[in-house]
py3Dmol code that shows the C-alpha trace and the ligand (Angstrom):
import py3Dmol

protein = """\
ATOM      1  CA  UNK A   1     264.050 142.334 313.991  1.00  0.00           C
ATOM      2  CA  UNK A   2     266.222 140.579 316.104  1.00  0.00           C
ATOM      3  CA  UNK A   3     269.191 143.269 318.095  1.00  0.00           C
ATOM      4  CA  UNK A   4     272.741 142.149 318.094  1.00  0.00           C
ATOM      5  CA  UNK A   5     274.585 142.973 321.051  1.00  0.00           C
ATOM      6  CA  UNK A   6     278.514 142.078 321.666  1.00  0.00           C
ATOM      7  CA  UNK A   7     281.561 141.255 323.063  1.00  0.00           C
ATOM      8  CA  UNK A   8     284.726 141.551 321.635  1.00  0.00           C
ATOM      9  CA  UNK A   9     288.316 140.130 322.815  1.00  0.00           C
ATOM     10  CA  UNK A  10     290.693 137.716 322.184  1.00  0.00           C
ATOM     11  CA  UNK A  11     290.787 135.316 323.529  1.00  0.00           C
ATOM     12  CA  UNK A  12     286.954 135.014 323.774  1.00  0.00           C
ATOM     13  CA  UNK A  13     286.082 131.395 324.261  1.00  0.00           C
ATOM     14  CA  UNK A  14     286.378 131.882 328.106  1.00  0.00           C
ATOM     15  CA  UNK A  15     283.798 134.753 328.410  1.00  0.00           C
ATOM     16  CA  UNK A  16     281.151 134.142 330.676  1.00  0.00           C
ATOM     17  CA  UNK A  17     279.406 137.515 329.515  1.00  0.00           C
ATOM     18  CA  UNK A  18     277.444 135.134 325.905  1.00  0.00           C
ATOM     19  CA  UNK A  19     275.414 132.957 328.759  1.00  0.00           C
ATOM     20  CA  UNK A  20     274.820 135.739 331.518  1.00  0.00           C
ATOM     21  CA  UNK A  21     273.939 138.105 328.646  1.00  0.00           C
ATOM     22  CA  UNK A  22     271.586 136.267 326.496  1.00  0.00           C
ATOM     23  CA  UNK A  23     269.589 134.694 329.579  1.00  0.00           C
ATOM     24  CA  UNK A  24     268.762 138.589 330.617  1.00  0.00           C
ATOM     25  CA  UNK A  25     267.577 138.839 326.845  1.00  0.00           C
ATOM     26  CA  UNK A  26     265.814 135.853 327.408  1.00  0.00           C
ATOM     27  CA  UNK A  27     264.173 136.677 330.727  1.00  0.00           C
ATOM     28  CA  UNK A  28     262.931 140.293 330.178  1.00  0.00           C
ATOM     29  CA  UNK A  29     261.624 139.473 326.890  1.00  0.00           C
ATOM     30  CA  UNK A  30     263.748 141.587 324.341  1.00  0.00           C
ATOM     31  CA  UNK A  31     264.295 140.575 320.773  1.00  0.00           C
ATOM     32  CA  UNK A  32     267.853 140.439 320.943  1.00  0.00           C
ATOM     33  CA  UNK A  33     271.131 137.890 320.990  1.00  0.00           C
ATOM     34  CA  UNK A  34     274.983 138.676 322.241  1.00  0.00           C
ATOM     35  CA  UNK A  35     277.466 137.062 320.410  1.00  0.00           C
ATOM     36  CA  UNK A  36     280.948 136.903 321.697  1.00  0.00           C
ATOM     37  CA  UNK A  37     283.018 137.410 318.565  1.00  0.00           C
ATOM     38  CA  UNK A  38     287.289 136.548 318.704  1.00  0.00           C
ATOM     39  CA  UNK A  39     288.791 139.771 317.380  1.00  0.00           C
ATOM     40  CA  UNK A  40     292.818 140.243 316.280  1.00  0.00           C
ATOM     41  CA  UNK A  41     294.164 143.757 317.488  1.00  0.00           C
ATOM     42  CA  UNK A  42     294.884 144.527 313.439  1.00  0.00           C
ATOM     43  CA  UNK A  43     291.168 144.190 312.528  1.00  0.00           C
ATOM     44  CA  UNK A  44     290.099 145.822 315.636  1.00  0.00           C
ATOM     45  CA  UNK A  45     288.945 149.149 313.675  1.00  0.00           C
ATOM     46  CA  UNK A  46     287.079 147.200 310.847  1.00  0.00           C
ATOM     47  CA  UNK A  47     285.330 144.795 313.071  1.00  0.00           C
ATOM     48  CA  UNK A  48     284.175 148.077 315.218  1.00  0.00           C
ATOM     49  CA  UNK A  49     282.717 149.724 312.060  1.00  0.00           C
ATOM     50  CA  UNK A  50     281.003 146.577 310.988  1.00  0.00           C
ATOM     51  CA  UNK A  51     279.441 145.987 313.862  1.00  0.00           C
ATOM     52  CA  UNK A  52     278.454 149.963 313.861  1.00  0.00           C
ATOM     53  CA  UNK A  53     277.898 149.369 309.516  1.00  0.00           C
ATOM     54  CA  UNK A  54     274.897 146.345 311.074  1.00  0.00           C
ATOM     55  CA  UNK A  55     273.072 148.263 313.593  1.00  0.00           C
ATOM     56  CA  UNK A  56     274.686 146.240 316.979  1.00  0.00           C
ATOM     57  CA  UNK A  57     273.009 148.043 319.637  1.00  0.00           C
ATOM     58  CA  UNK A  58     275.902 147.860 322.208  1.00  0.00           C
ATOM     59  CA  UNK A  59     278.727 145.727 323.026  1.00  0.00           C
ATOM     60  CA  UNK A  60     281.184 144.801 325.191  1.00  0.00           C
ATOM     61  CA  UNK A  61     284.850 145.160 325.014  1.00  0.00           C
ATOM     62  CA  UNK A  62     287.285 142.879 327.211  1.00  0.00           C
ATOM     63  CA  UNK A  63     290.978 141.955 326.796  1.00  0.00           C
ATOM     64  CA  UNK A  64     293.248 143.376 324.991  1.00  0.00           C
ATOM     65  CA  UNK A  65     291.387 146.109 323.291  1.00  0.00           C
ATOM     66  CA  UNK A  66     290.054 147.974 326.592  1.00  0.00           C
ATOM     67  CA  UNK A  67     292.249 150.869 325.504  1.00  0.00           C
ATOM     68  CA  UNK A  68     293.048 150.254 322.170  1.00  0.00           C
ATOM     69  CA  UNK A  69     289.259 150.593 321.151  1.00  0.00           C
ATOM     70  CA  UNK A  70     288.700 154.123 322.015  1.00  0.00           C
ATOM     71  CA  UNK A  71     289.827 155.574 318.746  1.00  0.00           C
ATOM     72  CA  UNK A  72     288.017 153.967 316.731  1.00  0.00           C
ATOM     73  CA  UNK A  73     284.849 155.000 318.965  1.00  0.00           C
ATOM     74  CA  UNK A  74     282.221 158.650 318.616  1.00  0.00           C
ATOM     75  CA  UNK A  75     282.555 159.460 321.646  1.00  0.00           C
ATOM     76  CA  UNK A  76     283.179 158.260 325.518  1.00  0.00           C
ATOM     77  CA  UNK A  77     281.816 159.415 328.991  1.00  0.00           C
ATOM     78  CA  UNK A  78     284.196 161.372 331.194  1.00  0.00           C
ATOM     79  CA  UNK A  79     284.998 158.264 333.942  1.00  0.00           C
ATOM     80  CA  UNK A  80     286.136 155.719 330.668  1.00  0.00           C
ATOM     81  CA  UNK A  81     288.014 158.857 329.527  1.00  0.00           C
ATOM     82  CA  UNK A  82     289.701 159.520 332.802  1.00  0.00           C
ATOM     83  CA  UNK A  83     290.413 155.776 332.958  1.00  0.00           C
ATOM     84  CA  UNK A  84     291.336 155.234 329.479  1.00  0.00           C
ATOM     85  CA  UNK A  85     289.271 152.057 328.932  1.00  0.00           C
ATOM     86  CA  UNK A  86     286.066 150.766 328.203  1.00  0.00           C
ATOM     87  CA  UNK A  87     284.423 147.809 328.770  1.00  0.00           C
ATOM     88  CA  UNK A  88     281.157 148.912 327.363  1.00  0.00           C
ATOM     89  CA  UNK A  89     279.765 150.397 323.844  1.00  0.00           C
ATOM     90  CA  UNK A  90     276.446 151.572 323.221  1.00  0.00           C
ATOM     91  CA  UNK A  91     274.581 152.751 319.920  1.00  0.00           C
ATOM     92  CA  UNK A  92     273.507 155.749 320.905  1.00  0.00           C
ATOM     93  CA  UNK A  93     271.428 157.072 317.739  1.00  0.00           C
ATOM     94  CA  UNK A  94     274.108 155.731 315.392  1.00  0.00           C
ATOM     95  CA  UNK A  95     277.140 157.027 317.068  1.00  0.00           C
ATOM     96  CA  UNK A  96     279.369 154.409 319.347  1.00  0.00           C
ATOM     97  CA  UNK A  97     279.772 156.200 323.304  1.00  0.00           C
ATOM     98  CA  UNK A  98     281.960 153.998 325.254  1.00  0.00           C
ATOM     99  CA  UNK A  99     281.753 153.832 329.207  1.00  0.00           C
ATOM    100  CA  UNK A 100     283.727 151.844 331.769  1.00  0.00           C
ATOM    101  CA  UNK A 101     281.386 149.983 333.956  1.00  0.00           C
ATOM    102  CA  UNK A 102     284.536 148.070 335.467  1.00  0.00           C
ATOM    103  CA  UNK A 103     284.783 150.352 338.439  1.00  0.00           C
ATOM    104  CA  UNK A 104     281.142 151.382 339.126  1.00  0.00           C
ATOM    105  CA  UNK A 105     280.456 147.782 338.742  1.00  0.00           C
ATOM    106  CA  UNK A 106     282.924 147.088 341.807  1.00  0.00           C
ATOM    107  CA  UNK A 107     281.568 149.541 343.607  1.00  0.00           C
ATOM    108  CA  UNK A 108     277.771 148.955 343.054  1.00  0.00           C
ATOM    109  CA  UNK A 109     278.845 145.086 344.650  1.00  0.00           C
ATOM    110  CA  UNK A 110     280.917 146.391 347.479  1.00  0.00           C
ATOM    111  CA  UNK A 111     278.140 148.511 348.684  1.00  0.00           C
ATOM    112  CA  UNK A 112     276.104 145.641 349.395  1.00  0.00           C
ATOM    113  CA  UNK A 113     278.577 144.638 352.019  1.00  0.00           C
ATOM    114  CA  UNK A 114     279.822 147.562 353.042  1.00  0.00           C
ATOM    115  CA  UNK A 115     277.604 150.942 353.706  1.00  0.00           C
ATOM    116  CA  UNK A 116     279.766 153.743 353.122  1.00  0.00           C
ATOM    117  CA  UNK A 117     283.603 154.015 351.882  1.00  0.00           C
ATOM    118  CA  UNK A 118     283.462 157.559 353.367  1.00  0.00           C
ATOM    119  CA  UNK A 119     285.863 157.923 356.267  1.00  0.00           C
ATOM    120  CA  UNK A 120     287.004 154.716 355.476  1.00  0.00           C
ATOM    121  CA  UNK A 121     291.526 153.371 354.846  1.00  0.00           C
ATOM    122  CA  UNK A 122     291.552 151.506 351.748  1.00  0.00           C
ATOM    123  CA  UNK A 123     293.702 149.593 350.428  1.00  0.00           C
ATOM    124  CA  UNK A 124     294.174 148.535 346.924  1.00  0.00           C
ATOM    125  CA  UNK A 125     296.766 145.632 345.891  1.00  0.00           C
ATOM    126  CA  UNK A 126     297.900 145.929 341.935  1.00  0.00           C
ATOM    127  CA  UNK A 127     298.043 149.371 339.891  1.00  0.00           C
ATOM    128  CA  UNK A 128     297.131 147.181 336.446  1.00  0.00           C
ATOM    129  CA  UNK A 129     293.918 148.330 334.365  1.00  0.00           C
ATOM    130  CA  UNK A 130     291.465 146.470 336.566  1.00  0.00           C
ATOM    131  CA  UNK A 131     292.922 148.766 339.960  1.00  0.00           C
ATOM    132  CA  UNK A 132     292.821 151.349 337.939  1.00  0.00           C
ATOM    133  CA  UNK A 133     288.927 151.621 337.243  1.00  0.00           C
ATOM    134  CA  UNK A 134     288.664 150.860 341.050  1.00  0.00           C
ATOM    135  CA  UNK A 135     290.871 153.507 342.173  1.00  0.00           C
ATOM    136  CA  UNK A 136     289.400 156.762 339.727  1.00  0.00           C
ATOM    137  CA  UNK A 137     285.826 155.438 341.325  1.00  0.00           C
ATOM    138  CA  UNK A 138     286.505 154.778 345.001  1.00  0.00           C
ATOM    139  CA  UNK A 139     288.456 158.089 345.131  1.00  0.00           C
ATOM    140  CA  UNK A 140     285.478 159.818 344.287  1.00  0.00           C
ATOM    141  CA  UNK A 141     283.301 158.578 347.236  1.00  0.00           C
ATOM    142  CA  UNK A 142     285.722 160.229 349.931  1.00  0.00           C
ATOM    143  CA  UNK A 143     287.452 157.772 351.634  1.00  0.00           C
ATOM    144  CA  UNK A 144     289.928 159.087 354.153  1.00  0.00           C
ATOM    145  CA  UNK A 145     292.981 157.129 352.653  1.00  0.00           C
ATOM    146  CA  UNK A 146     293.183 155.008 349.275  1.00  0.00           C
ATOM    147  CA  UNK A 147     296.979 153.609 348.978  1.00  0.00           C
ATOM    148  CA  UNK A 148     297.693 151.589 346.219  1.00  0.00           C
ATOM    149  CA  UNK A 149     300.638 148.879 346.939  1.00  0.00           C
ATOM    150  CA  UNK A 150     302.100 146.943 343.863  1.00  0.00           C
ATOM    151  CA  UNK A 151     304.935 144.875 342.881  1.00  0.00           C
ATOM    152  CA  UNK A 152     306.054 147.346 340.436  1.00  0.00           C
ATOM    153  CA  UNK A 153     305.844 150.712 342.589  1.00  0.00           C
ATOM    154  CA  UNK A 154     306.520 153.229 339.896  1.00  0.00           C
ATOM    155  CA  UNK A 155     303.292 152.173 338.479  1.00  0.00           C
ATOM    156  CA  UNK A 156     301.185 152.589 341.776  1.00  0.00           C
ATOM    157  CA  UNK A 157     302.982 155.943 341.781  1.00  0.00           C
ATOM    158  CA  UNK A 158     301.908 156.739 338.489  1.00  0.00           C
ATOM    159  CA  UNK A 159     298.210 155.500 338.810  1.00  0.00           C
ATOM    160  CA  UNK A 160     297.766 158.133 341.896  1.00  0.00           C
ATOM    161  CA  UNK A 161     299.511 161.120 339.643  1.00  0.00           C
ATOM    162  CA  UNK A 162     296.956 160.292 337.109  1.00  0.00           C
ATOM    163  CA  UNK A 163     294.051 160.345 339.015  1.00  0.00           C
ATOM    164  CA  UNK A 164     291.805 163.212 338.320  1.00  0.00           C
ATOM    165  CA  UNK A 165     289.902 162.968 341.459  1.00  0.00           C
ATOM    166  CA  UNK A 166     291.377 164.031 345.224  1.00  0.00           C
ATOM    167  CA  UNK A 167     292.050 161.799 347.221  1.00  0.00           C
ATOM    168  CA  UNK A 168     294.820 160.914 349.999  1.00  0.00           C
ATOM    169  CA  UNK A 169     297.320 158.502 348.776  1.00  0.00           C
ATOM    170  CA  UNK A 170     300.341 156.821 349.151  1.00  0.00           C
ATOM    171  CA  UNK A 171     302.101 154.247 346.690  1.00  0.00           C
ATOM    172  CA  UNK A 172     304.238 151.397 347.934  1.00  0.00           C
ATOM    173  CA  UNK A 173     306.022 148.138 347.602  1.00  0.00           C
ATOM    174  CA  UNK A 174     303.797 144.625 348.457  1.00  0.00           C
ATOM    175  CA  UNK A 175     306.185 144.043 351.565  1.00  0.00           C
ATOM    176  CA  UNK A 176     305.126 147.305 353.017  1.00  0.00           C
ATOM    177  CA  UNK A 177     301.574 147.443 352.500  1.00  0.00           C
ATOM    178  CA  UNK A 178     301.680 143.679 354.521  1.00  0.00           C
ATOM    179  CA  UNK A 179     303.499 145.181 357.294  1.00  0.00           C
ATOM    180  CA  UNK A 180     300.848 148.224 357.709  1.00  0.00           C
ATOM    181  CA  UNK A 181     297.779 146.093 357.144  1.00  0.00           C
ATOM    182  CA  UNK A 182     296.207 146.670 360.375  1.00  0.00           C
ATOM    183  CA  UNK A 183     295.431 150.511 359.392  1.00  0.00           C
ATOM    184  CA  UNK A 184     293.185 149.382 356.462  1.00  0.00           C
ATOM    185  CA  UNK A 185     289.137 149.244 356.792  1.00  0.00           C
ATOM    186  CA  UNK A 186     289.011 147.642 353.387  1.00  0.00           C
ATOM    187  CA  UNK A 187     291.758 145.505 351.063  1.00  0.00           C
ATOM    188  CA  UNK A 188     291.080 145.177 347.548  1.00  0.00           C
ATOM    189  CA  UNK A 189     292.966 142.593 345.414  1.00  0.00           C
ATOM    190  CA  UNK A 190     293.469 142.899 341.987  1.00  0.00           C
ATOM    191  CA  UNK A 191     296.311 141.627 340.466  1.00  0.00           C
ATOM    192  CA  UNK A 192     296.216 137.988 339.196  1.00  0.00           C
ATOM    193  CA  UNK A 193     297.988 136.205 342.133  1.00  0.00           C
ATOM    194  CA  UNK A 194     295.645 133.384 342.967  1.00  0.00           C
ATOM    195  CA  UNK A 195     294.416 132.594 339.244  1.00  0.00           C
ATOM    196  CA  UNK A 196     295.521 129.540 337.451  1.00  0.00           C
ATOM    197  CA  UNK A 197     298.469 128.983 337.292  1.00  0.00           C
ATOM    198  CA  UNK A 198     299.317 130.935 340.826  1.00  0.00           C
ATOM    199  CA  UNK A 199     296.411 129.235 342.552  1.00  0.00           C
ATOM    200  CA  UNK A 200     298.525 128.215 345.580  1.00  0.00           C
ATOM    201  CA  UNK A 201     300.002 131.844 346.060  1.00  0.00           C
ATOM    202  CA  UNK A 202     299.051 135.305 347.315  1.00  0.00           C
ATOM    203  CA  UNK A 203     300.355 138.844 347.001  1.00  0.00           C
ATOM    204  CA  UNK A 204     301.615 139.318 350.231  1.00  0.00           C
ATOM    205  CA  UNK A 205     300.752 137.719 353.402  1.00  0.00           C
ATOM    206  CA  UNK A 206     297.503 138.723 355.630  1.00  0.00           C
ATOM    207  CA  UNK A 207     299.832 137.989 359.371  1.00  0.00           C
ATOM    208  CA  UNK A 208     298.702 141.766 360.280  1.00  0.00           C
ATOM    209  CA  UNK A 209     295.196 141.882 359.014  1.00  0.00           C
ATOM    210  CA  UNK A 210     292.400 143.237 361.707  1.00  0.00           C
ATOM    211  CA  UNK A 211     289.790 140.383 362.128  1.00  0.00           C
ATOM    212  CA  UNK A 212     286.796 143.060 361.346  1.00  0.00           C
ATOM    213  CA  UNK A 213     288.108 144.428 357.907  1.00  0.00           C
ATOM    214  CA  UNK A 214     286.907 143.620 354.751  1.00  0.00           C
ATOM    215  CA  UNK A 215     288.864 141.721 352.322  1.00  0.00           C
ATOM    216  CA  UNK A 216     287.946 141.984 348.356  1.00  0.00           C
ATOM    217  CA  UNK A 217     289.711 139.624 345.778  1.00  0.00           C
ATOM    218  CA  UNK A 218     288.373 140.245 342.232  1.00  0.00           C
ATOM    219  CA  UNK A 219     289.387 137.199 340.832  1.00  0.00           C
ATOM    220  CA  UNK A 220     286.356 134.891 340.515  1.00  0.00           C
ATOM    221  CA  UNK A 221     287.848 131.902 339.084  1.00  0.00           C
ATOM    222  CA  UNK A 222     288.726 129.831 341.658  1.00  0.00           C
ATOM    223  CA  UNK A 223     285.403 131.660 343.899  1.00  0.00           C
ATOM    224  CA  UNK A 224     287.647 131.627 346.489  1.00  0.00           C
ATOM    225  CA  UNK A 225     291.813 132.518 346.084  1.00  0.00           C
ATOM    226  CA  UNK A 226     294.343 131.665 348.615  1.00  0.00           C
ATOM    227  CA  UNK A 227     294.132 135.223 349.675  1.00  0.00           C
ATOM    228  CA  UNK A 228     290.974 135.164 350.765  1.00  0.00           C
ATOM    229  CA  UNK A 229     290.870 132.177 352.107  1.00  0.00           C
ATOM    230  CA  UNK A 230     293.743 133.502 354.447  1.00  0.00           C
ATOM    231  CA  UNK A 231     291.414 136.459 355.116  1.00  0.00           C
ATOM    232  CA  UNK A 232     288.508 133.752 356.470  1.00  0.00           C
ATOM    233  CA  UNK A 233     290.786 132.341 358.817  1.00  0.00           C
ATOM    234  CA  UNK A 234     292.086 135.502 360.383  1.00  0.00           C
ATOM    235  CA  UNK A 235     288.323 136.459 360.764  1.00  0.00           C
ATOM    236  CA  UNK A 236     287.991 139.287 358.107  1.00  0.00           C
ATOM    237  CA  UNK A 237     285.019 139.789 356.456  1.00  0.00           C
ATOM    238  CA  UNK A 238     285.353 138.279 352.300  1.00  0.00           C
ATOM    239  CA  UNK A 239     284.178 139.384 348.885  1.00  0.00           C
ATOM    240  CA  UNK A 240     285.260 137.568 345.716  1.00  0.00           C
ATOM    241  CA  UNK A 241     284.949 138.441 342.379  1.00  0.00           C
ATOM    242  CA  UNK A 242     281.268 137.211 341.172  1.00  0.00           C
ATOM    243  CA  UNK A 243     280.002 140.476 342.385  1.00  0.00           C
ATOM    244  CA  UNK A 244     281.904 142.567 340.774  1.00  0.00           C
ATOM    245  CA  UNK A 245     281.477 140.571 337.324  1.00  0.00           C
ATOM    246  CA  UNK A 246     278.066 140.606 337.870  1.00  0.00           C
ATOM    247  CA  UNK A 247     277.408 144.007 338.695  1.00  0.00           C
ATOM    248  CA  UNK A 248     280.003 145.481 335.372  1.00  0.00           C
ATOM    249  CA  UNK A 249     277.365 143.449 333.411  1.00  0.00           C
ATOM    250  CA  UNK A 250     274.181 144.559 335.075  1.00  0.00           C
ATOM    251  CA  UNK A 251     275.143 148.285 334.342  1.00  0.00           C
ATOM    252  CA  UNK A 252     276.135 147.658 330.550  1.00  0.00           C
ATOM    253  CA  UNK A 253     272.897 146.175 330.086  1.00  0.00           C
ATOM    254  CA  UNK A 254     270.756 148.848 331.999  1.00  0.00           C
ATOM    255  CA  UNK A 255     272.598 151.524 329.692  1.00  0.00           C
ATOM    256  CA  UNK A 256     271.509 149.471 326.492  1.00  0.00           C
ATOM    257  CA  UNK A 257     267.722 148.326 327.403  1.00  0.00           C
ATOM    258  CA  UNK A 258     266.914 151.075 330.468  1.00  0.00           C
ATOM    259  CA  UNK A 259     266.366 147.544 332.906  1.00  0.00           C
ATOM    260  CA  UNK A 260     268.770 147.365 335.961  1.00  0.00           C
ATOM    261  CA  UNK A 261     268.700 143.419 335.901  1.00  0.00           C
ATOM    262  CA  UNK A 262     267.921 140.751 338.714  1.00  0.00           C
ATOM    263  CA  UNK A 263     271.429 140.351 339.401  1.00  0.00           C
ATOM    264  CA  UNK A 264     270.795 137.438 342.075  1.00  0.00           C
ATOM    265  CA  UNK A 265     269.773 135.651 338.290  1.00  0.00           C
ATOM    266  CA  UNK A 266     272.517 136.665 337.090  1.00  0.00           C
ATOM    267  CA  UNK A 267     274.947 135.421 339.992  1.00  0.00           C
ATOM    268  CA  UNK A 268     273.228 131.827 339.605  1.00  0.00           C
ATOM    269  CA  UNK A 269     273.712 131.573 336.103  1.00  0.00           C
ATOM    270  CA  UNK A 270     277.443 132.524 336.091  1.00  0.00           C
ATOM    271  CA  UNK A 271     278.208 130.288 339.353  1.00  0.00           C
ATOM    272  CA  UNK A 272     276.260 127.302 337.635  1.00  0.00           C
ATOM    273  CA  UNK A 273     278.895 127.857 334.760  1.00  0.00           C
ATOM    274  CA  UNK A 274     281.939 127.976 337.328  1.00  0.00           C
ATOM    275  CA  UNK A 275     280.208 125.096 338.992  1.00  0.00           C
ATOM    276  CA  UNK A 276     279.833 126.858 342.524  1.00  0.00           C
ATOM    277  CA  UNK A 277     277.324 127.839 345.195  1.00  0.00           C
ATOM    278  CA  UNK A 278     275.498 130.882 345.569  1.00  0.00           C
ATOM    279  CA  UNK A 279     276.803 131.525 349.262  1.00  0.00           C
TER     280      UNK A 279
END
"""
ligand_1 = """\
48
NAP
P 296.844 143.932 334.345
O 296.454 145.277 333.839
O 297.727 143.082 333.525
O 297.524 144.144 335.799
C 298.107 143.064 336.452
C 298.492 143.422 337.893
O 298.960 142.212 338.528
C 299.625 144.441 337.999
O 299.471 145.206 339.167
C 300.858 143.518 338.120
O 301.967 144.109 338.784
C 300.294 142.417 339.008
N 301.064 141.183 338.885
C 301.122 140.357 337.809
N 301.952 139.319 338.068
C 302.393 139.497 339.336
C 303.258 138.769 340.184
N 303.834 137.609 339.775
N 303.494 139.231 341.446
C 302.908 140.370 341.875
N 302.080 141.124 341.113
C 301.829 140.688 339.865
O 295.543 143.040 334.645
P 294.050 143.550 335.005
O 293.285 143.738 333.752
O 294.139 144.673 335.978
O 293.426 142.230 335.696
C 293.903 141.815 336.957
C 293.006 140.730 337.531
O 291.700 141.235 337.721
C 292.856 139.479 336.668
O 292.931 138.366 337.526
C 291.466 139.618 336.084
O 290.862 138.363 335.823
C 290.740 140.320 337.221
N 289.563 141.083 336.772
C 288.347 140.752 337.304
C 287.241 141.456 336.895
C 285.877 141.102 337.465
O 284.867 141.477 336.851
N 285.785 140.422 338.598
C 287.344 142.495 335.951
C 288.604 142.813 335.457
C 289.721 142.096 335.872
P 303.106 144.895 337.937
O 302.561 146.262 337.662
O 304.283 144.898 338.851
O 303.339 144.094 336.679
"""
view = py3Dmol.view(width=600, height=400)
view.addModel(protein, "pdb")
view.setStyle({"model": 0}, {"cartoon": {"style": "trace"}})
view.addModel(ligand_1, "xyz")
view.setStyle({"model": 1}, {"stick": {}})
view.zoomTo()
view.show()
């Protein structure tokens, strides 16, 4: 019989995850189809147990119930605890275990640009639930530095008391963290400065980057924002937000089928949707 598999949000239309999903389905020959269902934050408990009520062997959550889903879950895995979100559900013998594959995801992409974070000054630019997943999993690979800037600094403060894992931080305002950019290896961008409607702006300006860092921007949608289109031209190395996409998805379906996916597939079929290149 025929496995359903997930995603909830709202809104949904948007979600790339239906077409990436169900051509993996598709391509390694399992019996299965993801629907992308529109769920209101009052219903969010019911449609969880009738989706647990019909057997769905996994599912995705995405905006707004990241957080607001946990309760209503068995069980969830210490890193989506310590985050407190998750992006992915799986039917683990008839109980729901949630995990956040947000921040591995990231990481899983960055590593095929960059070797090691060990050592390494990072910088991320946002302290919303995205920088957050980033932040609990890049402090746990030992850079030397991870400071967090954002335009609301209390909440980059908070984000480094609430880290479980140690690492050496410092919060601070947008303005600062451009006028100290020359000490970071690697920039990460993750608020939504750049998306439509911001498409013409930026965060903060890139006048002091170091031509040999690497800039991430985990926005996808335009492929490539202002920001790191400022980061070409002052010779930095670029990442945008396909591969991080990508890789969140290839890990939720490796924990529900066992098969780490062709993810080079999987980049084609989501930049044939955005109608872009695979660079
Ligand atoms: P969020 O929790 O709402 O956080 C938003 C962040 O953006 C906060 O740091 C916020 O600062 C900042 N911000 C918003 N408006 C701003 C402005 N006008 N000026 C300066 N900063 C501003 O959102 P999120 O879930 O982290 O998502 C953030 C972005 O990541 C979105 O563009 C989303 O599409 C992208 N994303 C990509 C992936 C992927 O797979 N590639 C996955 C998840 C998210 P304050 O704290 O001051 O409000």
């Amino acid at each position: 019989m025929k496995k359903l598999f997930a995603v909830l949000g709202d809104p949904i239309g948007h979600s790339m995850s239906p077409v990436m999903l169900n051509d993996l389905f598709s391509f390694y020959h399992i019996d299965a189809h993801y629907l992308p269902f529109q769920v209101k934050a009052e219903v969010l408990g019911e449609a969880v147990r009738g989706l647990k009520a019909l057997g769905v062997g996994g599912f995705n959550v995405t905006i707004p119930h990241k957080s607001n889903i946990i309760p209503y879950l068995d069980g969830i895995d210490e890193l989506a605890a310590n985050i407190g979100a998750v992006n992915t559900v799986v039917n683990e013998n008839g109980k729901l275990i949630g995990y956040n594959t947000d921040g591995p995801g990231f990481l899983k992409g960055l590593k095929t640009y960059v070797d090691t974070l060990s050592g390494q000054r990072v910088l991320i630019i946002g302290a919303g639930g995205a920088a957050r997943a980033i932040y609990f999993t890049i402090a746990q690979e030992k850079p030397r530095a991870v400071d967090i800037a954002n335009r609301t600094v209390d909440r980059a403060s908070s984000l480094i008391d609430d880290c479980p894992y140690t690492a050496s931080s410092r919060a601070c305002s947008l303005d600062m963290a451009g006028k100290s950019l020359k000490e970071y290896d690697l920039i990460i961008q993750t608020t939504m400065i750049g998306m439509s409607p911001k498409m013409d702006e930026q965060p903060l300006e890139l006048t002091n980057l170091r031509n040999q860092s690497m800039v991430c921007d985990i926005i996808y949608n335009p492929l490539e924002t202002q920001f790191l289109h400022e980061a070409i031209q002052k010779g930095a190395r670029i990442q945008n937000g396909i591969d991080m996409f990508v890789y969140q998805g290839a890990l939720a379906f490796e924990k529900w089928t066992g098969i780490f996916p062709d993810v080079e597939r999987m980049k084609e079929i989501v930049l044939k949707q955005l109608g872009g290149k695979l660079c």
